[in-house]
Structure formats: C-alpha cells, structure tokens
N, C-alpha and C positions, 0 to 999 in steps of 0.2 A: 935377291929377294929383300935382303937388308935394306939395300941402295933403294929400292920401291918405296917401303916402308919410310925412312928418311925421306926421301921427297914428296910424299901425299903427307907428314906431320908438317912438313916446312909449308907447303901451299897451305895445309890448313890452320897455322897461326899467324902464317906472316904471308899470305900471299895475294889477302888483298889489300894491304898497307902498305900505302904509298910512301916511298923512301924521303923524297925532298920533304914533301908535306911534314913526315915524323918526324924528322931531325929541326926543321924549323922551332914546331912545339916544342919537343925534347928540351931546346936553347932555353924559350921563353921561362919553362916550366921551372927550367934551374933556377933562372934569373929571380923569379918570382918566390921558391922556396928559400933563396939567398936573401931576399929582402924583408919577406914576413918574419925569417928568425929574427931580425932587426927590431921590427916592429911589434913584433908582439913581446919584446920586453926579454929576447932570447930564450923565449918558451918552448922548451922541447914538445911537450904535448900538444902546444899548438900546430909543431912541424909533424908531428903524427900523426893528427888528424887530418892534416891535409892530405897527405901521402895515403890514407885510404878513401879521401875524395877525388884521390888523381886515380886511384885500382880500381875504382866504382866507374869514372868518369872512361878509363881507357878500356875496362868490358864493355862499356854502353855502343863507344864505339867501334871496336872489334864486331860485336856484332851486328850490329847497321852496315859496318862496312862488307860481312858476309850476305847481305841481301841485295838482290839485284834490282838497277833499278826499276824493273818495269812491274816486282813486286812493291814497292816502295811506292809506285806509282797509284796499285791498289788500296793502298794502308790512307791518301790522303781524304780521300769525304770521310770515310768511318773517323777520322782522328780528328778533322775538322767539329762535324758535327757533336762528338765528343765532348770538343773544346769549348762548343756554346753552351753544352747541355751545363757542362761543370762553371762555365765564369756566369749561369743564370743561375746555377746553385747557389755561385758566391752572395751575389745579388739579393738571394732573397734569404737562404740561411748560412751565407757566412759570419765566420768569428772576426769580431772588429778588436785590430791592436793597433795600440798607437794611433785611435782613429781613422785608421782606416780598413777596411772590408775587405781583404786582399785570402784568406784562408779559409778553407774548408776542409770539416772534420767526417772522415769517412771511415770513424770506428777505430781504426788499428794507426791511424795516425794523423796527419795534416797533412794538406798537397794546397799547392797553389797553382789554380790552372793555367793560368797568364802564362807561365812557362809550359805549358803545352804546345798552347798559341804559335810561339816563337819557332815551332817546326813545323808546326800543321797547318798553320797560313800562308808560306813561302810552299809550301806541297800541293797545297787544293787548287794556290791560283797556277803555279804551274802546269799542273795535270789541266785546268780547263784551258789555258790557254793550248796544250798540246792538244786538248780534244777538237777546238777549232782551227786548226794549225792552216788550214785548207780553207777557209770561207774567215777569214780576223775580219771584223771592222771596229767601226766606234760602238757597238753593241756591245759587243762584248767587252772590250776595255770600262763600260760602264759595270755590266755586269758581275767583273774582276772588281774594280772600287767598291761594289755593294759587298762582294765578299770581305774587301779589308775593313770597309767602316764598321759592320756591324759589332765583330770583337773588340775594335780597337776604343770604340763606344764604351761597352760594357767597364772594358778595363778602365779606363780613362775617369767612369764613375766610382770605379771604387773607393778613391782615387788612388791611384799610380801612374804618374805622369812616364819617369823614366822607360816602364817596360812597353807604356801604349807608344812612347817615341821611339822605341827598339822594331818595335810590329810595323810600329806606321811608317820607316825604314822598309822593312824586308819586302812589304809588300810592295812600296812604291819600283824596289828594284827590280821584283818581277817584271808590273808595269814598264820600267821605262826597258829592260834589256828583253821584251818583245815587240816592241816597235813606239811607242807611244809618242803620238807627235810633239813638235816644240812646240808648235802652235797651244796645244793644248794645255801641256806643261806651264807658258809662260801665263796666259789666260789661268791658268789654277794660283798662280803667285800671285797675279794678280789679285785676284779673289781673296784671296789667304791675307794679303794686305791693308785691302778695304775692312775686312771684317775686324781687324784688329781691334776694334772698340767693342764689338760683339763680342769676342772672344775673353776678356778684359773684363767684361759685365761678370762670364759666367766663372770666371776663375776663383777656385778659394783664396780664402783670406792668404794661408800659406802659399799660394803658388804664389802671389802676389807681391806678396814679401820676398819672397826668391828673387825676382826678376829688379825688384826695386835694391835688393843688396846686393845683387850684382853689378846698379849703375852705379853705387855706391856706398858700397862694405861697410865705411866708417860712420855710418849715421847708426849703426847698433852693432858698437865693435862688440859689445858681450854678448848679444845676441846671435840674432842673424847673422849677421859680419862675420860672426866670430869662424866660422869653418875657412872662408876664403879669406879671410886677413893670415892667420896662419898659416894656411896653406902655399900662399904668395911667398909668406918670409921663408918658409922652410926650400921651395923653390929659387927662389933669388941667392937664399945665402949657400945652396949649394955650388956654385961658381963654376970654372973652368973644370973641375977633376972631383970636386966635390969636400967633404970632410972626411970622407975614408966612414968603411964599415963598423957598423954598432958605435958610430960616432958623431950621429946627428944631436943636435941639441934641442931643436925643435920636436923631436921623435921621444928622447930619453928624459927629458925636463917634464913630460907630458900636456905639451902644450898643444899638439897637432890632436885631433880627434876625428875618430873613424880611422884609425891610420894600418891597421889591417884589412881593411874593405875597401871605400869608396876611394880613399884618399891616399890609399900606399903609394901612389905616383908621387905623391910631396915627399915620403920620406926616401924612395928610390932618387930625389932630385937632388936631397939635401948631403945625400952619402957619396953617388958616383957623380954629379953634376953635369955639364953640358959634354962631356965625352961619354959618360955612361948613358944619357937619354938617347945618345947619337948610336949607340949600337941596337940601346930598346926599338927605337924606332925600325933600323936595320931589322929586327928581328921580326918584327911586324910586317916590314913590306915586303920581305919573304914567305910568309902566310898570307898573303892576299897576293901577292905575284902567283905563286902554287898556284891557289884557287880561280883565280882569271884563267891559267893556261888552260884548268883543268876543265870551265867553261869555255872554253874555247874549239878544245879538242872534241868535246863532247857531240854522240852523235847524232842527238834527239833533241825537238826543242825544251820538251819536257827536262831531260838534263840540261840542258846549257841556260836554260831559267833559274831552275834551281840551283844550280853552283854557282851562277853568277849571284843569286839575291844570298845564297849563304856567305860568301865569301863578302858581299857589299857590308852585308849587319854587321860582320866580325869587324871591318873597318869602322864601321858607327860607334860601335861599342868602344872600341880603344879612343875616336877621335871626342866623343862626347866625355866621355871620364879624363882626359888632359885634358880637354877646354876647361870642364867641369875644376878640375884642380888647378886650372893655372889663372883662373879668374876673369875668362873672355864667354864662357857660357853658363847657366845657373845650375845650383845645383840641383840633380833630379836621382842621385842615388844610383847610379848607372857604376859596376865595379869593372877593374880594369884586367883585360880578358887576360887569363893564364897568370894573370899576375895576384891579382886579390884574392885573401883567405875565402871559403866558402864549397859549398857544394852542387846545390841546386843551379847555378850559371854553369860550371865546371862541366857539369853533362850536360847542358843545353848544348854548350859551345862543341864540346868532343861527338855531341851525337851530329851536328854539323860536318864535324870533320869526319864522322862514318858515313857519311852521306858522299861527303868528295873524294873520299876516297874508294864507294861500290861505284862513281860513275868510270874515274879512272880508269881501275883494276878490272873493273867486266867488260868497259870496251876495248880496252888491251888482249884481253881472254876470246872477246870475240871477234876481233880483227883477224 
C-alpha cells in the first residue's frame, strides 16, 4: 500500500518532467545565478529574488506540463482573443513609461500583455493549422500570417520592437515547420527588402538611432554608442579563459550598463571568456536539441508545430541578445534566456518548457 502511495506522489510531481529537458535548464539556471551574483554588485537580495522568480517560474511550468495537449489545444482562441482584447487595452488605456505604452493597470496590479502573446500566438496558429491538417493550401497559410500580423502590429506600436521580433519569430516557425513554400519565403524577403525605404519612413527616431549605432557606435560613444562600445570591450577583453569570477573590470568599475538584464552576456564574457561562452552555448544547444526531438517525436501536427515554434523563439531569444551584445545586431532589449535577472520572461520561457514537456510525457503515457 505504501509502495502505491510512493508511486502516484512521484508520477504526480515528477512524472511529467522531462529528465534531459530539466537538467539542461537546471545547468543554464546555475550558470546564470553564478553570473548575476557577479553583476549585480554580489548582491545577495538580488540572488533571492531571483530564486523566487525561478519557484514562480518552475510552478508555472509544473503545471502546463500536467495538462494534456489536446486540452492545451482548447485553451488557444480563448487566450488568443484574450491577448487582442488586452494589447487594445494597451492601446487605448495603457500606462506609458519610458515613452512607451507597453502596461496596463487592472486594479490589483500591472500586466503586460505582449507576454501573453508570446504563448498564445505560437497556440492559435498551431491549433488552426491542426484544424486544417486534411485540406492546407495557400489559404490558409494566409489566414495563419493574418493571425501573426494583427498582434504583432499592435505591439510594434506601442513600441516594443524586441518582443514584436520575438512573436514575429514564433509565428514565422509555425509557418515554416508546416509546410510553407521557399518560393514563397524567398518572394517575402524579397518584399521585406524593397520595402526597406518604407519601413525607415515609418521607424521612430530611437529605432533609427539603433540601427545607425550599430553601423557605427563611435559617432555617439556617450550616447547611443555607449551600451555597444562597452559591451564589445567587456567581450573582447574577456580572452581565452576570461578574468576569473567577480573579476571583471568592465562589470565592477561600473562601466557596463543593463549588466543584470540585457547585457549580462558581456559580463558572463569578460569573467569566463571564450572557453566559458563555449559551454554557455553547449548549454543552449541542448535545449533546443531536447526540444527538436521532442518535435519530432510528437504525434500530432498540432504538437510538433508547437514544440518545434517553442523551442525555435528559445533559440531567437538567446541568438538575438548575443548578437545584440556582441555588436553585429541592434539593440532591441531582448534578455538572455535563463541567464538575465527578471521574472515576467522567466515564466514566459518555463511555461514553454511546460508545454514540451505535456507533449513529451503524455505521448509516452499514451504509447
């Protein structure tokens, strides 16, 4: 009776969490609370707060990961539609910081729906493309782009460039890992190209400035410049093995800025250097190796969309925030997954990873 008892607690805590997947993160997680102590100036409180954004982040996931997908499947129009109803909230009564419109206040606190988005986008278009799985044409891959642009829209005015390039990611992976021709793919780059004077009209002054100091930092080394010129030196002067822990100079001298969020990759570069970014990476492509298989395996188109577009953004996310810190793409505020202090990404990401791991654990269950 005991023996019973022990094995329905152990299924029901750890029995839809996936073993490779967990220990992957488990790594990054270390990595990254090794590194924030760094950066945040060896602030205990700062490592404690995160450590209840990781307790928040791994319930969120625990319990995604106990829902099956074909309830998961349920949950995407309501959460989508949701996700309009709140980024036209933004829109029309949100709180603007920092000049920009990105929050809304719903009494008991502030939410920002963008991160809705970011799971209820990669859901909707999966579930329609599962719904036409039997009759696909160009119809419907239209129909699928009308669902990414309209949010991606929304958000994009707010502005928040970084999270509409995060969505406009997830969706596009839907898109292409259900069939989506080259033809049509290269014909859209095309288009994306030509319009580059159009797009340039409409961009703010700030986006503008981004892309111009990133062809050239040192026309406003105090300004603009100033995140990606430091950020280079703290990168570069990390070397072969690095300067050794809570021993950056660019980090401790307080020259690096954002270096607990956006930019902790400069200070992870300048402490372990080119052997320690050589494992970070390691670390990475065993969370997106995981999550390929686990699209792979999957035995639904609806799962194998959606694990494959979760597991693609998790890759965005880290390749944008290195490009972003190493001075080869602009900066758009994109934090680097499992590694940068924060909360609100933290459970975007892990309810991600509750998602790959009910497709996993239930088609194992049901085999």
């Amino acid at each position: 009776m005991r023996r019973k008892v022990t094995s329905r607690l152990y299924r029901l805590l750890v029995g839809h969490i996936d073993g490779w997947l967990m220990l992957a993160v488990v790594l990054l997680l270390a990595a990254g609370l090794t590194v924030l102590y760094s950066a945040s100036g060896e602030s205990v409180a700062r490592i404690e707060t995160q450590f209840v954004n990781m307790a928040v982040a791994f319930t969120a996931m625990w319990v995604v990961a106990n829902i099956p997908p074909r309830y998961l499947m349920s949950l995407a129009v309501p959460m989508y539609i949701a996700g309009l109803l709140l980024l036209l909230g933004v829109a029309l009564f949100g709180e603007i910081v920092n000049g920009a419109r990105r929050w809304l206040d719903i009494g008991v606190g502030r939410i920002q729906p963008s991160e809705l988005m970011k799971i209820a986008l990669p859901l909707t278009m999966a579930w329609y493309f599962n719904r036409y799985e039997a009759v696909l044409g160009f119809r419907n891959f239209c129909i699928a782009a009308l669902l990414l642009i309209i949010p991606v829209a929304l958000i994009a005015k707010q502005p928040d460039l970084g999270t509409a390039i995060l969505i406009s990611a997830s969706g596009f992976y839907v898109l292409f890992f259900a069939g989506l021709s080259w033809r049509v793919m290269v014909g859209l780059a095309i288009i994306t190209g030509a319009s580059l004077p159009v797009l340039w009209s409409v961009m703010h002054d700030y986006q503008r400035m981004r892309v111009m100091t990133l062809l050239d930092p040192t026309t406003d080394p105090l300004g603009a410049g100033y995140h990606i010129i430091q950020a280079t030196i703290a990168v570069g002067s990390g070397g072969l093995t690095g300067k050794g822990w809570l021993k950056g100079t660019q980090t401790h001298l307080d020259f690096l800025p954002e270096r607990t969020t956006d930019f902790i990759f400069a200070v992870f570069s300048e402490e372990f250097g080119l052997v320690g970014n050589s494992l970070l990476l390691i670390g990475f492509m065993l969370v997106i190796a995981r999550g390929l298989v686990i699209a792979a395996n999957a035995t639904t188109l609806f799962s194998r969309l959606l694990a494959g577009a979760i597991t693609m953004t998790f890759f965005t996310y880290a390749f944008v925030n290195m490009g972003m810190v190493s001075g080869i793409l602009p900066v758009v505020g994109v934090p680097l997954p499992l590694i940068s202090y924060g909360g609100t990404a933290l459970v975007t990401i892990f309810l991600g990873f509750g998602i790959l791991m009910s497709i996993q654990t239930h088609k194992v269950r049901a085999s």
